[in-house]
CHARMM internal coordinates of N, CA and C (Angstrom, degrees):
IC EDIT
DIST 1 N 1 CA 1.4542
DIST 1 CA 1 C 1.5250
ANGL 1 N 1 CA 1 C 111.62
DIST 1 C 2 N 1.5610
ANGL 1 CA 1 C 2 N 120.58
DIHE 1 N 1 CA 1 C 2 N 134.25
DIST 2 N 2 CA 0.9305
ANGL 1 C 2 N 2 CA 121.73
DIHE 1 CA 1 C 2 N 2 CA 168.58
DIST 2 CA 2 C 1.9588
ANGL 2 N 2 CA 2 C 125.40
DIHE 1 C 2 N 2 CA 2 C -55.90
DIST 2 C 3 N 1.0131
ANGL 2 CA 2 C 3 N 131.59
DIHE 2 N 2 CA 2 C 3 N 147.62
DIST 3 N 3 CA 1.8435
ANGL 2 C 3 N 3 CA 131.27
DIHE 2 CA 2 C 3 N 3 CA -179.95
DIST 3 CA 3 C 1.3505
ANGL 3 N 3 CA 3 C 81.41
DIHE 2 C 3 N 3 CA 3 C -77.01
DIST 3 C 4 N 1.2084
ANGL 3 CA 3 C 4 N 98.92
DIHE 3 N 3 CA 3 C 4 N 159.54
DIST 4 N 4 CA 1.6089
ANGL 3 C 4 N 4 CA 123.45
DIHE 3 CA 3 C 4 N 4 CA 163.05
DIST 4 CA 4 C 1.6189
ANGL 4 N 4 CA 4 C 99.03
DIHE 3 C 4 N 4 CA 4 C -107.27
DIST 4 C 5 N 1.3342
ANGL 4 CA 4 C 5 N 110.99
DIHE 4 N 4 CA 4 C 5 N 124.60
DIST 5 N 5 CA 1.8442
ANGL 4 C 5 N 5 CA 112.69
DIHE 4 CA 4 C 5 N 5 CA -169.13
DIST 5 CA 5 C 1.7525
ANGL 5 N 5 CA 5 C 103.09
DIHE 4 C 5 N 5 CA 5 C -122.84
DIST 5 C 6 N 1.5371
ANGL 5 CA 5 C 6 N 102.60
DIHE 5 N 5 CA 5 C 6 N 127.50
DIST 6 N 6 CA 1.4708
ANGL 5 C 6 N 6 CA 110.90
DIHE 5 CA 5 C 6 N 6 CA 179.54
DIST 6 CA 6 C 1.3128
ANGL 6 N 6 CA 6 C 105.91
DIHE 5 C 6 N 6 CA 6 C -90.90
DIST 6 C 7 N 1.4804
ANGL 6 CA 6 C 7 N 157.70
DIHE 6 N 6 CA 6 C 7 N 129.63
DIST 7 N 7 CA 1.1860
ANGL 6 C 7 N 7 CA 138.56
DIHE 6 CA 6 C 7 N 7 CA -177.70
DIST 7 CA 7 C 1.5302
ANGL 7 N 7 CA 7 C 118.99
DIHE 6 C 7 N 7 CA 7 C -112.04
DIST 7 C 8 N 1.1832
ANGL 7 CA 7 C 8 N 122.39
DIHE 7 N 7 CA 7 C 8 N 2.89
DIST 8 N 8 CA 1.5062
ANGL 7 C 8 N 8 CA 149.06
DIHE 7 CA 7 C 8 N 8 CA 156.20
DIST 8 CA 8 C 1.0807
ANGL 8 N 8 CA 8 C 110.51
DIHE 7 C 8 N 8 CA 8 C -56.78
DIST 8 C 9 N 1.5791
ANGL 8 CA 8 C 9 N 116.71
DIHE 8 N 8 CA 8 C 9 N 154.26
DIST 9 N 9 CA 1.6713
ANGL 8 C 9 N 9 CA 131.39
DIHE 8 CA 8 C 9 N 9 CA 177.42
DIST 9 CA 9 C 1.6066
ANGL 9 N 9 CA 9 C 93.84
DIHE 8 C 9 N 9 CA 9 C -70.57
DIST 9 C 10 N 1.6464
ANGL 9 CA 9 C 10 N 111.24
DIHE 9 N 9 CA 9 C 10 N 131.65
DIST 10 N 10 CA 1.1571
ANGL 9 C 10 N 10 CA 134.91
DIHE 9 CA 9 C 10 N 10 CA 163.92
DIST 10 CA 10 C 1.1953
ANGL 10 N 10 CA 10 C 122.66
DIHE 9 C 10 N 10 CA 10 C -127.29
DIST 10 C 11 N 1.7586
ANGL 10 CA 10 C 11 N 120.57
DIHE 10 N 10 CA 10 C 11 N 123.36
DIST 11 N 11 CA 1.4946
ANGL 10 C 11 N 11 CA 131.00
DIHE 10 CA 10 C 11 N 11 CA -154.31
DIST 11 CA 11 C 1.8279
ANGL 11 N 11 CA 11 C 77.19
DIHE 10 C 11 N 11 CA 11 C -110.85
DIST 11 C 12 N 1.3203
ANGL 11 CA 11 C 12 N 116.77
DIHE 11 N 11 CA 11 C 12 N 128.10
DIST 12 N 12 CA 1.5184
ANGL 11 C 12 N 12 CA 125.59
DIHE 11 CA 11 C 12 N 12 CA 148.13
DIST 12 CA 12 C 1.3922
ANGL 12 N 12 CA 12 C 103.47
DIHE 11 C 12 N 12 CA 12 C -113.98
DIST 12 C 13 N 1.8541
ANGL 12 CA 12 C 13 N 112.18
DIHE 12 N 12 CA 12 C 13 N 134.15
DIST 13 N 13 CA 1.0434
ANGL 12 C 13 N 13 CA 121.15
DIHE 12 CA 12 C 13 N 13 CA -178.91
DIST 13 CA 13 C 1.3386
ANGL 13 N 13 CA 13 C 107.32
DIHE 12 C 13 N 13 CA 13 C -110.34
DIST 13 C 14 N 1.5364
ANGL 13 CA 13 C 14 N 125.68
DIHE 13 N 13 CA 13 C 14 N 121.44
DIST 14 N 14 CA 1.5035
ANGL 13 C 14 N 14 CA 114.46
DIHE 13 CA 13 C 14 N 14 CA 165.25
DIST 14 CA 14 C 1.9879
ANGL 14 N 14 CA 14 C 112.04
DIHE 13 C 14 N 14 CA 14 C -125.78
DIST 14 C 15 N 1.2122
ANGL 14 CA 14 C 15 N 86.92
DIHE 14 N 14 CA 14 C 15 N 167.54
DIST 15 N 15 CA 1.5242
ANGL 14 C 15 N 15 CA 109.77
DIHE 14 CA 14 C 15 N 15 CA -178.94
DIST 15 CA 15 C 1.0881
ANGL 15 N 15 CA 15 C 97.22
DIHE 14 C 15 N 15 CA 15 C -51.37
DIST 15 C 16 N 1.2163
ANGL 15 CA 15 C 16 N 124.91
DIHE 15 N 15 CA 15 C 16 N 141.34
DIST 16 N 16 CA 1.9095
ANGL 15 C 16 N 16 CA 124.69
DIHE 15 CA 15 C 16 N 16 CA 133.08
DIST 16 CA 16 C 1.7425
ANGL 16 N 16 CA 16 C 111.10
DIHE 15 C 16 N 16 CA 16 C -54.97
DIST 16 C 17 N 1.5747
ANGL 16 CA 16 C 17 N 104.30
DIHE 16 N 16 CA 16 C 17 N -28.86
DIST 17 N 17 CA 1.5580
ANGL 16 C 17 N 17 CA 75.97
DIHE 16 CA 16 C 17 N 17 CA -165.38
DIST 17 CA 17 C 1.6669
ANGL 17 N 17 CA 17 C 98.15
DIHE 16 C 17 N 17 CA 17 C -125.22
DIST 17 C 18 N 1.3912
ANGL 17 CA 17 C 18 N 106.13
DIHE 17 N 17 CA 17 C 18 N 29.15
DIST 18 N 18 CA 1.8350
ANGL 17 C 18 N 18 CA 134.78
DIHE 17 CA 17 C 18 N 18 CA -179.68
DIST 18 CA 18 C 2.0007
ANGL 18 N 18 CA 18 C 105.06
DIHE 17 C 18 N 18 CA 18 C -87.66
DIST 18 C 19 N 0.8543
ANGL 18 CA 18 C 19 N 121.65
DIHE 18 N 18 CA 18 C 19 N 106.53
DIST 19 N 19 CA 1.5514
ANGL 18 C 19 N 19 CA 116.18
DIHE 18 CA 18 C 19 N 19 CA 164.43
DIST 19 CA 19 C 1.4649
ANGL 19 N 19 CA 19 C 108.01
DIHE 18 C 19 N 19 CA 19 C -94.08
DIST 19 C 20 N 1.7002
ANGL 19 CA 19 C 20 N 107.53
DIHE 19 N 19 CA 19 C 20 N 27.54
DIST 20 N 20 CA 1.5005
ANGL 19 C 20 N 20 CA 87.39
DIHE 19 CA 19 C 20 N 20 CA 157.29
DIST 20 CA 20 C 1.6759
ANGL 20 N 20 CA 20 C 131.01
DIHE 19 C 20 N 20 CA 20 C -94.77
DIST 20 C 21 N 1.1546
ANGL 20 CA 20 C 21 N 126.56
DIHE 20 N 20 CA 20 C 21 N 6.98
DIST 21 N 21 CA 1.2093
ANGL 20 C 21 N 21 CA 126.14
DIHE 20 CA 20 C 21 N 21 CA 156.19
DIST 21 CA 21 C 1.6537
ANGL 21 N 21 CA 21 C 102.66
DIHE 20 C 21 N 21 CA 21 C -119.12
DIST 21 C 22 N 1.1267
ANGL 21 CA 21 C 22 N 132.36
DIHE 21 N 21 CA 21 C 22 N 121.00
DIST 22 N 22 CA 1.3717
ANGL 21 C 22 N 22 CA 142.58
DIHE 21 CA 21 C 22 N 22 CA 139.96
DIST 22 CA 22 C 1.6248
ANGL 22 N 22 CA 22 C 131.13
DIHE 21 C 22 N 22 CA 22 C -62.48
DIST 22 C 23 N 1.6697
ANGL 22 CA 22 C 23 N 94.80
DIHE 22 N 22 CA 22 C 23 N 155.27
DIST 23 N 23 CA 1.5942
ANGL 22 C 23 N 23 CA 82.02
DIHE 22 CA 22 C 23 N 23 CA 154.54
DIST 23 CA 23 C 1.2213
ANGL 23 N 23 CA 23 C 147.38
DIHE 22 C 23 N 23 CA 23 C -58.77
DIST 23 C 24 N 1.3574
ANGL 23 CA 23 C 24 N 99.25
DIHE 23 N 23 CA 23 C 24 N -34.98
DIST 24 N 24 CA 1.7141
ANGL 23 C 24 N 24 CA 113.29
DIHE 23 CA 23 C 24 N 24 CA 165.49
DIST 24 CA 24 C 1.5577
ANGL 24 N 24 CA 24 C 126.66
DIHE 23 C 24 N 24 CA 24 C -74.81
DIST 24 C 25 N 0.9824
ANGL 24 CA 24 C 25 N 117.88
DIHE 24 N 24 CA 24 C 25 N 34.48
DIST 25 N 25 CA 1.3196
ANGL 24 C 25 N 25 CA 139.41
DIHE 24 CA 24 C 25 N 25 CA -156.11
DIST 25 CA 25 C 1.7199
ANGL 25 N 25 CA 25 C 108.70
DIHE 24 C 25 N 25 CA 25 C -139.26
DIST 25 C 26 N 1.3165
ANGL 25 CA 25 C 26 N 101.76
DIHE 25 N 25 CA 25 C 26 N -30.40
DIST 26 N 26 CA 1.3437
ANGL 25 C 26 N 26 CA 122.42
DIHE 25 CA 25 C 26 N 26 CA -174.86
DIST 26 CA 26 C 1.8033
ANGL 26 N 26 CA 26 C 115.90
DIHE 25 C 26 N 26 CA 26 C -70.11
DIST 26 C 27 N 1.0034
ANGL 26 CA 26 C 27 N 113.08
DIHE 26 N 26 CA 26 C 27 N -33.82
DIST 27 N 27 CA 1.4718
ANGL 26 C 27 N 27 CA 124.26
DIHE 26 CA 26 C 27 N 27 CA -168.82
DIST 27 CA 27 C 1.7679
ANGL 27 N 27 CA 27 C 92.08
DIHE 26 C 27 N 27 CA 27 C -86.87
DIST 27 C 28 N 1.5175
ANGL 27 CA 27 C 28 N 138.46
DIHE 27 N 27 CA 27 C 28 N -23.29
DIST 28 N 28 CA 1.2970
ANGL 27 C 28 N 28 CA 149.78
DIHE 27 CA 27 C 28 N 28 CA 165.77
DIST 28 CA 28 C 1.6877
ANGL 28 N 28 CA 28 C 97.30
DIHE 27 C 28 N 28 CA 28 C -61.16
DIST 28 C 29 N 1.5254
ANGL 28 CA 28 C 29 N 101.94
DIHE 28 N 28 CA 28 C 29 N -57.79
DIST 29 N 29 CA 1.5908
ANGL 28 C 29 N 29 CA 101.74
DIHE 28 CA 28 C 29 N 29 CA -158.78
DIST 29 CA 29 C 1.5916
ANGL 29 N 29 CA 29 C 111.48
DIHE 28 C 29 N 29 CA 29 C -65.83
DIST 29 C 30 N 1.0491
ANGL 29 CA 29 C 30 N 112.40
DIHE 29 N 29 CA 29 C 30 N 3.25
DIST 30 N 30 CA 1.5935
ANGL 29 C 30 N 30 CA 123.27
DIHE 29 CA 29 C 30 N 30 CA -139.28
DIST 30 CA 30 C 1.7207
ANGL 30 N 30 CA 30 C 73.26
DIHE 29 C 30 N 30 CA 30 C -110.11
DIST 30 C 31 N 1.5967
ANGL 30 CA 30 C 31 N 100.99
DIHE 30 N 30 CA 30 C 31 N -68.65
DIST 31 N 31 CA 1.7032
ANGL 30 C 31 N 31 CA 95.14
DIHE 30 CA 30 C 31 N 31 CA -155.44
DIST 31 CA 31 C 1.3265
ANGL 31 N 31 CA 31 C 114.99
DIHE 30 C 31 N 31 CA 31 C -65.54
DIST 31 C 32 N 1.4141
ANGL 31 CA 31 C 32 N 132.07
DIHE 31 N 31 CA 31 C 32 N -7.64
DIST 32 N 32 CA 1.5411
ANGL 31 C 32 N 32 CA 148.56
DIHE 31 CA 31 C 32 N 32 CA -164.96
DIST 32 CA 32 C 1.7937
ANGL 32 N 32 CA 32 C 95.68
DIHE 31 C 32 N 32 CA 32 C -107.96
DIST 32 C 33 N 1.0036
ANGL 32 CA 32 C 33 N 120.44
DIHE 32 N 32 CA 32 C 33 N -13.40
DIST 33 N 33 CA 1.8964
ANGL 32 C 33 N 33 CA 114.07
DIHE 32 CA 32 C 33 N 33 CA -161.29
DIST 33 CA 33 C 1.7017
ANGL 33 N 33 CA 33 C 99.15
DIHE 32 C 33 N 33 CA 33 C -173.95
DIST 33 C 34 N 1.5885
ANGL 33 CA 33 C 34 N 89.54
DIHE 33 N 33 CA 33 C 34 N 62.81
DIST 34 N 34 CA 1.9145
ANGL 33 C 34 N 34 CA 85.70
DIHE 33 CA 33 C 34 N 34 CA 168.97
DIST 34 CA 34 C 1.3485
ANGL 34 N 34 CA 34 C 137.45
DIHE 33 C 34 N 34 CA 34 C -53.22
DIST 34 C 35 N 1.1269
ANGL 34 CA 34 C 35 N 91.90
DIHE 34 N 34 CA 34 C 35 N -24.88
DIST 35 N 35 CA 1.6706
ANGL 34 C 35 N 35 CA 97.53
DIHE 34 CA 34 C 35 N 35 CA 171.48
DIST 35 CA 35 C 1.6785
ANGL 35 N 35 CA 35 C 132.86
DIHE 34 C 35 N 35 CA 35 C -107.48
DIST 35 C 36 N 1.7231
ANGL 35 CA 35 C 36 N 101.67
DIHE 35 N 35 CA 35 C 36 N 28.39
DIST 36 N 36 CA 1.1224
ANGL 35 C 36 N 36 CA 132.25
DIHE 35 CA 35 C 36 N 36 CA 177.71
DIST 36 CA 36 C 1.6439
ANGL 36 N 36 CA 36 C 113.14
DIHE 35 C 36 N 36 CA 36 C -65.57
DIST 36 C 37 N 1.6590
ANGL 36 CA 36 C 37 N 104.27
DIHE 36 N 36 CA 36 C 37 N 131.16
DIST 37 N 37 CA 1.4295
ANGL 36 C 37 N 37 CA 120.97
DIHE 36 CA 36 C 37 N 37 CA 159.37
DIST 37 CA 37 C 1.0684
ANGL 37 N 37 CA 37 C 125.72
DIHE 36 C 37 N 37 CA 37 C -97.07
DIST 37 C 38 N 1.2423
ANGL 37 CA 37 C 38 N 131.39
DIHE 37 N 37 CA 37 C 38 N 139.93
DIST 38 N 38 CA 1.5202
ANGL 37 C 38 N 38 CA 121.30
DIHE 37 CA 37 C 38 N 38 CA 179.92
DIST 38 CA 38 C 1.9661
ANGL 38 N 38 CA 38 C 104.42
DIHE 37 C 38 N 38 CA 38 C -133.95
DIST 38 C 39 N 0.9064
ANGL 38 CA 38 C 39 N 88.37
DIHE 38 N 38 CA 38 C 39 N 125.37
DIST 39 N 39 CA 1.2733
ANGL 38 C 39 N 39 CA 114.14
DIHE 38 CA 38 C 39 N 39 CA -156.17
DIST 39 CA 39 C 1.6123
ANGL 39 N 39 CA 39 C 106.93
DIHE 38 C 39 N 39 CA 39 C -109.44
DIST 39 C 40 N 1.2412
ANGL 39 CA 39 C 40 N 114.59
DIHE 39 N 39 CA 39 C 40 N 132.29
DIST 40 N 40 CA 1.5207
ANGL 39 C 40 N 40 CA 107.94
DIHE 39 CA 39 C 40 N 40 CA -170.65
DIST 40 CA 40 C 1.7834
ANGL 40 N 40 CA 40 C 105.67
DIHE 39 C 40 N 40 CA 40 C -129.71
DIST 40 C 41 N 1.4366
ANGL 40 CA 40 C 41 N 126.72
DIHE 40 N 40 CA 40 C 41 N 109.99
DIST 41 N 41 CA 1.1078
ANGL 40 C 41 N 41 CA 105.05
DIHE 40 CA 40 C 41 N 41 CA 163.55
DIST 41 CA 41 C 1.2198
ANGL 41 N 41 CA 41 C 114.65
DIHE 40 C 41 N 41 CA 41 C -129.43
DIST 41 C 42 N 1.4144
ANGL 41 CA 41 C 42 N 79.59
DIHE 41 N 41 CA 41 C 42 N 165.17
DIST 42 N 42 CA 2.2105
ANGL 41 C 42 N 42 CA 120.69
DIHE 41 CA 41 C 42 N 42 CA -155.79
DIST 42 CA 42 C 1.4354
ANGL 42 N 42 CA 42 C 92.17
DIHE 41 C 42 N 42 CA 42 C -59.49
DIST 42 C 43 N 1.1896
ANGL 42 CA 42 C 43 N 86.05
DIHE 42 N 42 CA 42 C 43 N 151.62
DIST 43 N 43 CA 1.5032
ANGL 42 C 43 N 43 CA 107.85
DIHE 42 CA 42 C 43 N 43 CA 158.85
DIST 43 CA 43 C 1.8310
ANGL 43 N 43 CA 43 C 107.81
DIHE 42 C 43 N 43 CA 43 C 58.85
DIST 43 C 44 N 1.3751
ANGL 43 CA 43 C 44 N 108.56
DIHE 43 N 43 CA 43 C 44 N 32.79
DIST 44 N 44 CA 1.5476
ANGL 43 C 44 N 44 CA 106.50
DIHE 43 CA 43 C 44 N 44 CA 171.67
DIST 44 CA 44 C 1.8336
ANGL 44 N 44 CA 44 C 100.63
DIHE 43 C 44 N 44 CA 44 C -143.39
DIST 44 C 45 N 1.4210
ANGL 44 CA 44 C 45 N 104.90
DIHE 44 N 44 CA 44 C 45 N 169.59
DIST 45 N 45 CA 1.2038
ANGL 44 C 45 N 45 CA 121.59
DIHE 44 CA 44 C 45 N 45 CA 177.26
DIST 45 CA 45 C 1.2532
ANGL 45 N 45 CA 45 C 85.35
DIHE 44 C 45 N 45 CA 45 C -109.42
DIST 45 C 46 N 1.9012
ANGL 45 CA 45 C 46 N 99.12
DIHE 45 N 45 CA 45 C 46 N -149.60
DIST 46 N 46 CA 1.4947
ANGL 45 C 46 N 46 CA 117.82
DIHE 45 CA 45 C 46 N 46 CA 176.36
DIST 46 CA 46 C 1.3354
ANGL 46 N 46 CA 46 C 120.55
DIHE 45 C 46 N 46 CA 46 C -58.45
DIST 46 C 47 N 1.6163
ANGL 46 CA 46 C 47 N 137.33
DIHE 46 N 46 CA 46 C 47 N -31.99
DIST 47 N 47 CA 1.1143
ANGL 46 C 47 N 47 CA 130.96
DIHE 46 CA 46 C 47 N 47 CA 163.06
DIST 47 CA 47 C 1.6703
ANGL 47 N 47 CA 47 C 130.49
DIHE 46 C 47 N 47 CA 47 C -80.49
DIST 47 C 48 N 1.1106
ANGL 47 CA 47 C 48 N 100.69
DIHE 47 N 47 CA 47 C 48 N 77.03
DIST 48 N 48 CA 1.6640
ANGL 47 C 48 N 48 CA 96.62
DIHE 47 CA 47 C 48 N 48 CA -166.36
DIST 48 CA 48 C 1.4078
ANGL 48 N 48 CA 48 C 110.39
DIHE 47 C 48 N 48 CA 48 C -57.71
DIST 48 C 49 N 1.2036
ANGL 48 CA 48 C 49 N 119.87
DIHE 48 N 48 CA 48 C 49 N -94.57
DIST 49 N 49 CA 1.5923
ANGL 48 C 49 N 49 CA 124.74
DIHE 48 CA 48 C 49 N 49 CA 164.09
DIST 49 CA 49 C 1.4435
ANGL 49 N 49 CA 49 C 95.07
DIHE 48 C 49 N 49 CA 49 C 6.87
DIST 49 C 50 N 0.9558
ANGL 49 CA 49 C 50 N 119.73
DIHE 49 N 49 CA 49 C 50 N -82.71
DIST 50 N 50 CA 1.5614
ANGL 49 C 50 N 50 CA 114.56
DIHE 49 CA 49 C 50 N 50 CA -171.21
DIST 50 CA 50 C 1.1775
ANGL 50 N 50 CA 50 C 130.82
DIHE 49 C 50 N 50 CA 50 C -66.46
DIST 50 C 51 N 1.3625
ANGL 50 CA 50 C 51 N 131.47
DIHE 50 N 50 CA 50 C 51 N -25.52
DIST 51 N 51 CA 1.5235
ANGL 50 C 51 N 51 CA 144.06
DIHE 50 CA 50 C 51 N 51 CA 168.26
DIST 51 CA 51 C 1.5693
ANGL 51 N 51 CA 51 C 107.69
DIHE 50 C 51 N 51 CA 51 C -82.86
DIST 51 C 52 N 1.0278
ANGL 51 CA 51 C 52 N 114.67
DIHE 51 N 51 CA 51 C 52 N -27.85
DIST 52 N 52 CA 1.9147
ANGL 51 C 52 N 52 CA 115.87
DIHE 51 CA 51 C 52 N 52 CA -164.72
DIST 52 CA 52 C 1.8518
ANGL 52 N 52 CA 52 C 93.98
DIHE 51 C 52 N 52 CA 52 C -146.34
DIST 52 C 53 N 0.9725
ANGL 52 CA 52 C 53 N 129.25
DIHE 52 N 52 CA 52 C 53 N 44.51
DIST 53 N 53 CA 1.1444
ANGL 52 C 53 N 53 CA 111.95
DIHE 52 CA 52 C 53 N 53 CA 163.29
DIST 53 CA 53 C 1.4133
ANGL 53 N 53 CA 53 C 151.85
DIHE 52 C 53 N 53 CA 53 C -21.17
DIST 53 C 54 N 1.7053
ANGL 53 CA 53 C 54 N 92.10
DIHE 53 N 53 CA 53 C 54 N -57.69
DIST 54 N 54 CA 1.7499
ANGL 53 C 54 N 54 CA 97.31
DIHE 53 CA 53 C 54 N 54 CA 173.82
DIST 54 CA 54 C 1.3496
ANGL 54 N 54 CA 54 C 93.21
DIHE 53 C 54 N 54 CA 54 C -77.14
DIST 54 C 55 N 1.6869
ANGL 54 CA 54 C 55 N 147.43
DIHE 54 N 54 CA 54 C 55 N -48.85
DIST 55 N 55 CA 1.3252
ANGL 54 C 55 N 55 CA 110.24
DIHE 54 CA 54 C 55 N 55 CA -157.42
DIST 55 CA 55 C 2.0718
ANGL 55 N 55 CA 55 C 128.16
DIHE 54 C 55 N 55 CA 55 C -71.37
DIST 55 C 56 N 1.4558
ANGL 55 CA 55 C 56 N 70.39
DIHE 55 N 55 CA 55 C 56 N -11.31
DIST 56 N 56 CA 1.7554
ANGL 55 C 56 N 56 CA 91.71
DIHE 55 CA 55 C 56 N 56 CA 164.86
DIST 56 CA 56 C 1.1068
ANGL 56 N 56 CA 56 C 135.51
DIHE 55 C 56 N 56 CA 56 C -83.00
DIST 56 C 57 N 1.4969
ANGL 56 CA 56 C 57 N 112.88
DIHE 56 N 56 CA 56 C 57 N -14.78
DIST 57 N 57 CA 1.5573
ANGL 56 C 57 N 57 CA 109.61
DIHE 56 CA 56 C 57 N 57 CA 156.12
DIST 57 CA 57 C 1.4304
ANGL 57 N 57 CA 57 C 96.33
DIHE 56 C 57 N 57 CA 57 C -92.69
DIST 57 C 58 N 0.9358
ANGL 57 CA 57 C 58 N 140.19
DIHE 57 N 57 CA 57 C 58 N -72.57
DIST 58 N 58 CA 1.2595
ANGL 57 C 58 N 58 CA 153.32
DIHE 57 CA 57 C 58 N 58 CA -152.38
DIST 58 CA 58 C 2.3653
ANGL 58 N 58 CA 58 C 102.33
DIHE 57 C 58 N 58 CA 58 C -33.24
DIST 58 C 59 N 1.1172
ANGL 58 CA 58 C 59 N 79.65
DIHE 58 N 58 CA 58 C 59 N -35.01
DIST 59 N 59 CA 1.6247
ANGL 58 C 59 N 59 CA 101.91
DIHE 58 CA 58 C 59 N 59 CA 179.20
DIST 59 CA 59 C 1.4445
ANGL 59 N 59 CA 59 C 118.53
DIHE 58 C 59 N 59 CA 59 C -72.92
DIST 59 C 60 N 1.4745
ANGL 59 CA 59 C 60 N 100.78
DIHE 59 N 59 CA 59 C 60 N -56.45
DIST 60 N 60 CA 1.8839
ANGL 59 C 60 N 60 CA 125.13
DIHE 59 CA 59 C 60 N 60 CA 170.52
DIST 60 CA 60 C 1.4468
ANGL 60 N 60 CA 60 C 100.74
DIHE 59 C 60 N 60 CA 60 C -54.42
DIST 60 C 61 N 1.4419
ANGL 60 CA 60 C 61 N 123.10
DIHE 60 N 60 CA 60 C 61 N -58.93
DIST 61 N 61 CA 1.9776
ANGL 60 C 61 N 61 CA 116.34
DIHE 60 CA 60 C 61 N 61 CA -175.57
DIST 61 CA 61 C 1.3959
ANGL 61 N 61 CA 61 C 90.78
DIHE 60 C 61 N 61 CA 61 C -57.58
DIST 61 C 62 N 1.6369
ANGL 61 CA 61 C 62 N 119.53
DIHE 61 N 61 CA 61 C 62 N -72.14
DIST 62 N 62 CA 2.0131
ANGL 61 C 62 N 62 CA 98.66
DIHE 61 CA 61 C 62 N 62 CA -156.13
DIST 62 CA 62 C 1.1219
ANGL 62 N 62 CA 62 C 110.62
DIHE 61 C 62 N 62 CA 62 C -71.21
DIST 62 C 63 N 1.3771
ANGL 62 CA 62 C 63 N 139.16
DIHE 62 N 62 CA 62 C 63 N 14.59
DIST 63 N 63 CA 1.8279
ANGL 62 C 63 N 63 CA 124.19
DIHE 62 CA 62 C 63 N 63 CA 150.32
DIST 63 CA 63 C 1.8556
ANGL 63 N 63 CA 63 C 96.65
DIHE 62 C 63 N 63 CA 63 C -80.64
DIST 63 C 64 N 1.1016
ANGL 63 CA 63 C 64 N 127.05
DIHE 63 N 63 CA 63 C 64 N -42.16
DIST 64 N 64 CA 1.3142
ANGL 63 C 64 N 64 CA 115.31
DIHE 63 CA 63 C 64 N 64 CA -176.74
DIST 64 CA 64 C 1.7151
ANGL 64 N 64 CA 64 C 128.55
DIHE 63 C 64 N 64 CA 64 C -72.16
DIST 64 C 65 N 1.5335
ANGL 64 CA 64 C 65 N 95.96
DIHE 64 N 64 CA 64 C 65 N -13.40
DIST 65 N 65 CA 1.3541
ANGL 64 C 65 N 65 CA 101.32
DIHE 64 CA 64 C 65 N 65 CA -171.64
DIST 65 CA 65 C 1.5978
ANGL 65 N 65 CA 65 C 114.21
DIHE 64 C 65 N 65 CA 65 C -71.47
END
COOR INIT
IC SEED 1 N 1 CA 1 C
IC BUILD
């Protein structure tokens, strides 16, 4: 099967304390979204926005800027 490939800047946000994106997960994110960031902030699980707020906006503006 062919990948389906995004070629746009892609911000992935995960938990520090979230195992839903792994390292091993990374070499996937890579071939689907080459120009993917993955971004981890502290002090959150699965609800970032809500557990870590400021580092989650603060993260969301400089991928958009």
């Amino acid at each position: 099967p062919v990948a389906t490939i995004f070629k746009g800047d892609t911000l992935f946000l995960k938990g520090e304390k979230s195992d839903y994106i792994t390292t091993e997960e990374f070499p996937i994110i890579e071939t689907h979204f080459p120009k993917a960031t993955v971004k981890t902030i502290a002090n959150a699980g699965h609800w970032l926005h809500a557990e870590n707020p400021k580092d989650f906006y603060n993260a969301v503006l400089k991928f958009l800027e």
